[in-house]
C-alpha positions as CSV (number, residue, x, y, z in Angstrom):
1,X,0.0,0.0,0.0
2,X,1.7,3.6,-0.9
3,X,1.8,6.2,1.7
4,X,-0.7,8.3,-0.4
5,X,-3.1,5.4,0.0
6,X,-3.4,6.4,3.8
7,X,-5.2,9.0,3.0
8,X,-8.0,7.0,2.1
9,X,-8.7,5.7,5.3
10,X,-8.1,9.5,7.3
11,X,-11.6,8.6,8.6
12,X,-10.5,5.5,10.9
13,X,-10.2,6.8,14.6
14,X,-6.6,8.5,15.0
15,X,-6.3,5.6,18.0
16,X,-5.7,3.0,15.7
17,X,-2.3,4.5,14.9
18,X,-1.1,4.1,18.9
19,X,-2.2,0.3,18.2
20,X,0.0,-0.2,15.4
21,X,2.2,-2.9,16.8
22,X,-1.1,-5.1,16.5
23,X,-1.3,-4.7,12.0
24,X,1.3,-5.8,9.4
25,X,1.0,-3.1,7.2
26,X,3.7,-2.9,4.6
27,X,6.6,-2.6,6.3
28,X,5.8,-3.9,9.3
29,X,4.9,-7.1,7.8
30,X,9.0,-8.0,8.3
31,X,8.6,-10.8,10.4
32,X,6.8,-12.3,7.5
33,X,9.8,-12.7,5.5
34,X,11.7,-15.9,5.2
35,X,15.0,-16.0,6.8
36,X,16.5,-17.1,3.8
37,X,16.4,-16.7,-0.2
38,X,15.2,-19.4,-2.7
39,X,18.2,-17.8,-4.3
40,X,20.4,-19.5,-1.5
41,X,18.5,-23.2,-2.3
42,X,20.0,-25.8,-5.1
43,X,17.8,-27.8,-7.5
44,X,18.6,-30.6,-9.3
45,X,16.0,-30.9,-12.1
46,X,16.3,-32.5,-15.7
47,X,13.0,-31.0,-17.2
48,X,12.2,-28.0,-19.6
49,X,10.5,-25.2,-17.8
50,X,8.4,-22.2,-19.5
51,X,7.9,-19.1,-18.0
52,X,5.1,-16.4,-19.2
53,X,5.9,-13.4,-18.0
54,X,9.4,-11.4,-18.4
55,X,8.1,-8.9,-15.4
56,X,9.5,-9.2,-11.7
57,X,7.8,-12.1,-10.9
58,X,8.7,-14.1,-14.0
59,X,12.4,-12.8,-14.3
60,X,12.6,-13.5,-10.6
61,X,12.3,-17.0,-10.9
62,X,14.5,-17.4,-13.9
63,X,16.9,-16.6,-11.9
64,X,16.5,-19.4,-10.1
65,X,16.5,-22.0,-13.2
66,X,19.5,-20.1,-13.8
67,X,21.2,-20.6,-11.3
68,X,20.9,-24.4,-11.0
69,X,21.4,-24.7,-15.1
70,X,17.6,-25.7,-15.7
71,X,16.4,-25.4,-19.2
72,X,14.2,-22.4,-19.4
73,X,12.9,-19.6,-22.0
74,X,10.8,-16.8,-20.9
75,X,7.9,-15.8,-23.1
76,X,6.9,-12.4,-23.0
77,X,4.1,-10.7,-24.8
78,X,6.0,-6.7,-25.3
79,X,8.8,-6.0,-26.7
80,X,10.7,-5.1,-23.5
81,X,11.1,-6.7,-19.6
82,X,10.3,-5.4,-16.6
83,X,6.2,-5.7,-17.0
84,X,4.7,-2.4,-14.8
85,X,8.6,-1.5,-13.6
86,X,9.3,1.4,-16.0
87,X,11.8,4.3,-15.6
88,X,12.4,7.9,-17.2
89,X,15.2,9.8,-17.9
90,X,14.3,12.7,-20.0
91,X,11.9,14.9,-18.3
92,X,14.1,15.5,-15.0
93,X,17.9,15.4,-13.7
94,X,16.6,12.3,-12.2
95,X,15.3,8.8,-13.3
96,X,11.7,8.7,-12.4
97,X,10.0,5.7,-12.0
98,X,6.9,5.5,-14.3
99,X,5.8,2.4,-12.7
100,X,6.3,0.9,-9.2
101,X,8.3,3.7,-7.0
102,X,8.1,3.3,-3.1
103,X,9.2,0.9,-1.5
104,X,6.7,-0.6,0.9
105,X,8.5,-3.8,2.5
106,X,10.9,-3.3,5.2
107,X,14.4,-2.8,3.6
108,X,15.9,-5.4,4.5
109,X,13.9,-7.3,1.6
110,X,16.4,-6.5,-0.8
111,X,18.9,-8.6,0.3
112,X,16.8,-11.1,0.0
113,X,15.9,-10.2,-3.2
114,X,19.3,-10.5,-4.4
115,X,21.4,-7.4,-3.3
116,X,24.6,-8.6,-1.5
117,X,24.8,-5.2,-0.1
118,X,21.7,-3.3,0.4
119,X,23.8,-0.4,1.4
120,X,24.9,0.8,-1.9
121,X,21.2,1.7,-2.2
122,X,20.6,5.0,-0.8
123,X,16.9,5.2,0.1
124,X,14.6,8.1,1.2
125,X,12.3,7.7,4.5
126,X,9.0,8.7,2.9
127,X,7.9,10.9,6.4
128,X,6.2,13.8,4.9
129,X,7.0,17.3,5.7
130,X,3.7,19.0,4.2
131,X,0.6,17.5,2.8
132,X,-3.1,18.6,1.9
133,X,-6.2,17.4,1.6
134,X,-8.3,18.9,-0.9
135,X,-12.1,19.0,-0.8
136,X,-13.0,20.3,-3.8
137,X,-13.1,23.9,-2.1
138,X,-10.2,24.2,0.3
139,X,-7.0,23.3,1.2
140,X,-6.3,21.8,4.6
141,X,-3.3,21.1,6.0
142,X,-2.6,17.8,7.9
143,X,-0.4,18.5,11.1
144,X,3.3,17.1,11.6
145,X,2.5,15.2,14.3
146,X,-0.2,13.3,12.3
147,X,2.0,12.9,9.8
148,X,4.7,11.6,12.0
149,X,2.5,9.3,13.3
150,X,1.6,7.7,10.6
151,X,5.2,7.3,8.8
152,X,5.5,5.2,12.8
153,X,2.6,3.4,11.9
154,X,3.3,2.6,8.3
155,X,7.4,3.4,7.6
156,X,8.2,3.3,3.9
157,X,11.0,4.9,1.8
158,X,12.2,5.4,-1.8
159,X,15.2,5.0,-3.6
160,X,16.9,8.3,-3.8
161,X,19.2,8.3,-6.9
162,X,17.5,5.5,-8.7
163,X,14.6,3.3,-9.2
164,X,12.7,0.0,-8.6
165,X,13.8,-0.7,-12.7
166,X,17.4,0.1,-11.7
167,X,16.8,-2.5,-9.2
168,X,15.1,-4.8,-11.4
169,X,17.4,-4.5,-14.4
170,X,20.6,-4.6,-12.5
171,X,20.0,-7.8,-9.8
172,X,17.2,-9.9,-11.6
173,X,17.2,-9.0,-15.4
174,X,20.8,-9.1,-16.5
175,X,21.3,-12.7,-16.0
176,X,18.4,-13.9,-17.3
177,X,17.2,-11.7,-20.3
178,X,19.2,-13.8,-23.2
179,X,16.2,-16.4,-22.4
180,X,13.4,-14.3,-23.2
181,X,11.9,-14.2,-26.3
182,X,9.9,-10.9,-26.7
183,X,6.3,-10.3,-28.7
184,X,5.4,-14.1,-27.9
185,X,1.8,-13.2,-26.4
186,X,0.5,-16.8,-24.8
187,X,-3.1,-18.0,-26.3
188,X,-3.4,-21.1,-24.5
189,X,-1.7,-23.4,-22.8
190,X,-2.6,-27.2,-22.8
191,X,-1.8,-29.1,-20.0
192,X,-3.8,-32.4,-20.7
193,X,-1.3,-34.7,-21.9
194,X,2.1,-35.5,-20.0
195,X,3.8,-32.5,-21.6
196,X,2.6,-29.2,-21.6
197,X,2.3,-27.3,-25.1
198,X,1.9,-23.2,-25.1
199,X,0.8,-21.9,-28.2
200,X,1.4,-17.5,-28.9
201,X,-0.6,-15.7,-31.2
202,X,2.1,-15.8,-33.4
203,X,1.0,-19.5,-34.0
204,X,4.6,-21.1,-32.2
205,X,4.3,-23.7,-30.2
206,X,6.9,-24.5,-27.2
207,X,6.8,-27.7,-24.9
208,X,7.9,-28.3,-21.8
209,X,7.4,-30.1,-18.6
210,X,6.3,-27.7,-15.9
211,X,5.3,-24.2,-16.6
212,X,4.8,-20.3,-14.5
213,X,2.5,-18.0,-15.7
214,X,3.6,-14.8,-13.9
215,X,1.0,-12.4,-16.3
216,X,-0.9,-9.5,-14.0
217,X,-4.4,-11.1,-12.5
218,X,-6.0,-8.6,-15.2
219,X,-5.1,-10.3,-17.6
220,X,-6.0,-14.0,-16.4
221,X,-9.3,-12.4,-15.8
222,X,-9.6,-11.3,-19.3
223,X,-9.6,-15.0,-20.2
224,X,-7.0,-13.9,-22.5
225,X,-5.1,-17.1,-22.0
226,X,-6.8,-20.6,-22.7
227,X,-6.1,-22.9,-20.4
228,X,-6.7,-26.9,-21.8
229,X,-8.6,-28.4,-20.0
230,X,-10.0,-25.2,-18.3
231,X,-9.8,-24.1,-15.0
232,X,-12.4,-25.2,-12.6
233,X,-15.5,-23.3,-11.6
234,X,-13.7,-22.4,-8.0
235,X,-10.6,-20.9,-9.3
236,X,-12.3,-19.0,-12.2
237,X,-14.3,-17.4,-9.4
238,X,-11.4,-16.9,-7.1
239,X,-9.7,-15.0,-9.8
240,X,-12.1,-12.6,-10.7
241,X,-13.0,-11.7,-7.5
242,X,-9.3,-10.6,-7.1
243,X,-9.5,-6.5,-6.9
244,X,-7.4,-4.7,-9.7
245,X,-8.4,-1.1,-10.7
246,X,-7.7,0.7,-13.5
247,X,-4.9,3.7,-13.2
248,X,-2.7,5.7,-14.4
249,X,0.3,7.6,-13.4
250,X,1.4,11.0,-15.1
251,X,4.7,13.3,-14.3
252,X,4.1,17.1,-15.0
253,X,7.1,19.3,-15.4
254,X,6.8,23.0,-13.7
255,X,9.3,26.1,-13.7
256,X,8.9,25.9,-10.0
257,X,7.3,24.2,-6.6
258,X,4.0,25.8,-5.6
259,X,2.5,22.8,-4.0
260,X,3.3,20.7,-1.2
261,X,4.8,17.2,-0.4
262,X,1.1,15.5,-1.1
263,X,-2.1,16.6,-1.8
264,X,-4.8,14.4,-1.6
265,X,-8.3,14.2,-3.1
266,X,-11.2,14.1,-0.9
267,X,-14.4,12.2,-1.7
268,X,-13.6,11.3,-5.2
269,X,-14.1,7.8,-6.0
270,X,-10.7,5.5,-6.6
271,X,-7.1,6.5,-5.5
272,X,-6.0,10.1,-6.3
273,X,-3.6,12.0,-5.3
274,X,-0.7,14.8,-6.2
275,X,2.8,14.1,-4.7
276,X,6.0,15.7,-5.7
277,X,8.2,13.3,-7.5
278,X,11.4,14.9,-6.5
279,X,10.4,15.0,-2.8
280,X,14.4,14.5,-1.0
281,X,15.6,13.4,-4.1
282,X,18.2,16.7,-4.4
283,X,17.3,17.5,-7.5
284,X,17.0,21.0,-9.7
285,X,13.7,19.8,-11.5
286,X,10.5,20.5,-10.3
287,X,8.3,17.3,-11.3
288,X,4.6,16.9,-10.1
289,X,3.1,13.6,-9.9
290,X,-0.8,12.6,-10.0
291,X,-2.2,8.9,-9.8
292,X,-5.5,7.7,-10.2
293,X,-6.8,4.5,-9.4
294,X,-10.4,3.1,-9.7
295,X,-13.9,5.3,-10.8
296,X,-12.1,8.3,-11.2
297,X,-9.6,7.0,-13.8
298,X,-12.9,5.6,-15.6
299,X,-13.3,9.3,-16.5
300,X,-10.7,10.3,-17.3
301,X,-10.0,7.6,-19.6
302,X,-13.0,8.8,-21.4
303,X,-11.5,11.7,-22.8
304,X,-10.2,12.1,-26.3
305,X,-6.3,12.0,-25.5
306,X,-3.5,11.9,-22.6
307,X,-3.3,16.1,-23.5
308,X,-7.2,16.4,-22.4
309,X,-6.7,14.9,-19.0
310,X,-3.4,17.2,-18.3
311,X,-5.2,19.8,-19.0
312,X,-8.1,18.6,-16.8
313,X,-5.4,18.7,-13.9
314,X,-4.3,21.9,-14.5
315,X,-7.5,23.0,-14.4
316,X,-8.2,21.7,-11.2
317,X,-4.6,22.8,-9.5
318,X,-5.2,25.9,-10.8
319,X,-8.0,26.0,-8.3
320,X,-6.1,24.9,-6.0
321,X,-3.0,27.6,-6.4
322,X,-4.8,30.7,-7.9
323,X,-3.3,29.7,-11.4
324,X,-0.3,29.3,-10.7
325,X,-0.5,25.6,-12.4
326,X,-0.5,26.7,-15.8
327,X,1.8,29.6,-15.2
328,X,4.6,27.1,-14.6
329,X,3.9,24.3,-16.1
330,X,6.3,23.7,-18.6
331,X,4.5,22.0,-21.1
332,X,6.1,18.4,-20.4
333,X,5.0,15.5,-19.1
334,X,5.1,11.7,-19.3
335,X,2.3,9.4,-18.9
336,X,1.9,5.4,-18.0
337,X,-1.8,4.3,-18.1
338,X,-1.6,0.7,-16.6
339,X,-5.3,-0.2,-16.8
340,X,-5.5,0.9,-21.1
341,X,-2.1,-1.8,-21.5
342,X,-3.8,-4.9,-23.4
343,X,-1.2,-7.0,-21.2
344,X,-1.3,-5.3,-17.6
345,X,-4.8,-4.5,-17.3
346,X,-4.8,-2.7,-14.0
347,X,-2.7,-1.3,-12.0
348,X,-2.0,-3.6,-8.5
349,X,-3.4,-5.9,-5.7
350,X,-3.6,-5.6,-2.5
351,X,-3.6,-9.3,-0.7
352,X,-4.4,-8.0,2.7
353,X,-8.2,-6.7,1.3
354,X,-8.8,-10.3,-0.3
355,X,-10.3,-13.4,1.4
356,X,-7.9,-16.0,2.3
357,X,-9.6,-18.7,0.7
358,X,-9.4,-16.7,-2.4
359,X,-5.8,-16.2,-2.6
360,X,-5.4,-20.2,-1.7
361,X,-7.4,-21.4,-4.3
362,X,-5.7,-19.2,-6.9
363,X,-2.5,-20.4,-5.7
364,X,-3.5,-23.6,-6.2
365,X,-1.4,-25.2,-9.6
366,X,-3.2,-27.1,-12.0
367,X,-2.5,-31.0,-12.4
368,X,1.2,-29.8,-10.7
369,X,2.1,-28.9,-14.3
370,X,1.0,-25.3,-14.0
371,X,2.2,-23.1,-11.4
372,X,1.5,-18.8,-10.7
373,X,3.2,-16.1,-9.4
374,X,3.0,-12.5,-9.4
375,X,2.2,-9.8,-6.0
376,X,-0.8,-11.4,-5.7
377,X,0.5,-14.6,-5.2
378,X,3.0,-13.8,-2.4
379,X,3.0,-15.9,0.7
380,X,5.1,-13.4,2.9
381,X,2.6,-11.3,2.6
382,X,4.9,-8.0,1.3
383,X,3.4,-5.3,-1.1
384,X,4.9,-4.3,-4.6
385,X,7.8,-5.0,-5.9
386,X,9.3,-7.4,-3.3
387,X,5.6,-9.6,-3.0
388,X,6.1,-10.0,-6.7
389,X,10.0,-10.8,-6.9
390,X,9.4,-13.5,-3.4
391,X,6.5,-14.9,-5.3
392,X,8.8,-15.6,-8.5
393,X,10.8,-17.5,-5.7
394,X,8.4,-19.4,-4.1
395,X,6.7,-20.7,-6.6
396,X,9.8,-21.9,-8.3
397,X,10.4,-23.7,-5.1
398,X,7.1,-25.3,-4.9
399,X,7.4,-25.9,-8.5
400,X,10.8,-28.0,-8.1
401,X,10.3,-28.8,-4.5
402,X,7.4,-30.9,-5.4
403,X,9.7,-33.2,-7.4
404,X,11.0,-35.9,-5.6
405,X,14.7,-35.5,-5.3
406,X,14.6,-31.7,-7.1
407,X,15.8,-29.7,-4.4
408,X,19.4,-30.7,-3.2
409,X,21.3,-29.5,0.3
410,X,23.7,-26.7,0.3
């Protein structure tokens, strides 16, 4: 859950913060993390493994194949890895992450996710300075100490001269991305004979023994993907029931700052909020960011073009600021509209809001030929990034552990 998403919930009692020991939220959910990486455990398995999916998830548990010189190839349906991890380094004197960007697990998940040192990355604590709440007449200020008290309840940080890509690219993708092959959109995948055989809509087939489908729960939703024979009534339901809005995320470029750390968006139906980009980051360029998840997105995704809806938020923050908006604004901006991508379809989960039985039965694999991972599928129970990355893990463990003799002592 990102530290904007708090504000959602700024009508729970201001108690429940003083009783925060009691909730896992983001990074508090620590203790959930294993002690040690899949990426510490040795398999030794003679089979051909396919993965779908070249995002975290996917590339994450290449890594493991790898590692233990396990045939693999990744299919993925873009031309480029790294699924909603996406960076930008044209509109600012700093990369800006036009996907994933805080980082919601407790830190020390990186080493576990495959950073020797986690030092060398220089994070931001996310503890706000100044933030807003706008309702649609007014801005009001939220006070310091509420502030403070909820970075206490809900600590989460940033990385402060890079991004979650950077991460991505440099510690899972580079040792992995010769086995991808790119624009190989899965159709179906049969699983009713003793080999598996995935078909892509270019009309290739590949075969292999076991296979992890690692696409974003929009897109199993969808139906997209055929599954032979098909997935049972109970899972089918499972999945849809999953929640994942549709969002976007834009960067606007301004002359200079005239709004605060956040401002958020009272009464407005979804996810929306303002939050400065370059918040600690030490940077020159003044970049204002906006999401929007859920009903609110609906609309603006009704409009002709990505130009429409800036101008739709310049509108409003010149509300806000007395004009001062469109006297700045630079004319630049970048924009990543997760929920219009034919292979994302939304933007993210959020496991803790879903029924248990529902994330168990979609866990499930099918005939122990198909496995899933994906943030959804995370059994630590971490948001983002890492849930995604430990879930490429896991389920490569499960996958290989589940063979007699696979997994071998280190």
């Amino acid at each position: 859950m990102t530290t904007h998403r708090f504000f959602q919930f700024l009508i729970l009692p201001l108690f429940a913060l003083t009783l925060s020991s009691c909730f896992n939220w983001a990074a508090r959910a620590v203790e959930k993390l294993p002690e040690k990486s899949t990426l510490n455990r040795a398999y030794d398995y003679k089979g051909k493994v396919v993965i779908i999916g070249a995002g975290s998830a996917g590339l994450a548990a290449a890594n493991i194949l790898e590692k233990n010189n396990i045939s693999y190839v990744v299919l993925e349906a873009t031309s480029r890895y790294g699924g909603r991890l996406k960076k930008d380094t044209t509109l600012a004197d700093f990369p800006i992450d036009m996907g994933a960007e805080w980082i919601h697990s407790n830190p020390a998940v990186l080493e576990l996710l495959g950073r020797p040192d986690r030092k060398q990355d220089e994070l931001i604590s996310y503890q706000l300075d100044e933030s807003v709440i706008w309702d649609g007449q007014q801005l009001k200020p939220l006070s310091k100490s509420f502030m403070k008290a909820y970075y206490n309840f809900m600590p989460e940080s940033k990385f402060k001269r890079s991004t979650w890509y950077d991460f991505f690219d440099q510690n899972i993708a580079q040792t992995v991305k010769h086995n991808i092959i790119y624009n190989a959109a899965v159709s179906s995948i049969d699983y009713s004979s003793e080999r598996v055989v995935i078909r892509d809509r270019n009309g290739i087939a590949y075969e292999c023994d076991k296979v992890l489908v690692t696409v974003p729960i929009g897109v199993l939703q969808s139906e997209m993907i055929e599954f032979k024979p098909a997935m049972d009534a109970k899972k089918l339901e499972a999945i849809q029931s999953i929640s994942f809005p549709t969002g976007f995320k834009v960067a606007m470029k301004f002359s200079d700052k005239f709004y605060p750390d956040v401002i958020n968006l009272k009464g407005i139906g979804g996810e929306n909020v303002y939050y400065d980009i370059a918040f600690k980051k030490e940077a020159n360029a003044h970049i204002l960011g906006y999401l929007c998840l859920g009903e609110q997105a609906k609309t603006y995704e009704a409009l002709a073009s990505e130009k429409a809806v800036i101008h739709e938020l310049l509108k409003q923050l010149d509300t806000m600021y007395d004009g001062k908006a469109s006297e700045l604004y630079t004319g630049e901006y970048r924009f990543e509209n997760w929920g219009k991508h034919e292979y994302t379809q939304g933007t993210w989960t959020q496991a803790f809001q879903e029924k248990k039985s529902a994330l168990k039965t979609i866990a499930e694999p099918l005939d122990s030929k198909v496995y899933f991972a994906g943030e959804i599928f995370d059994p630590y129970q971490q948001m983002g990034v890492p849930g995604a990355l430990l879930s490429g893990f896991h389920s490569v463990d499960k996958m290989l552990g589940a063979i007699e003799g696979a997994r071998k002592k280190i």
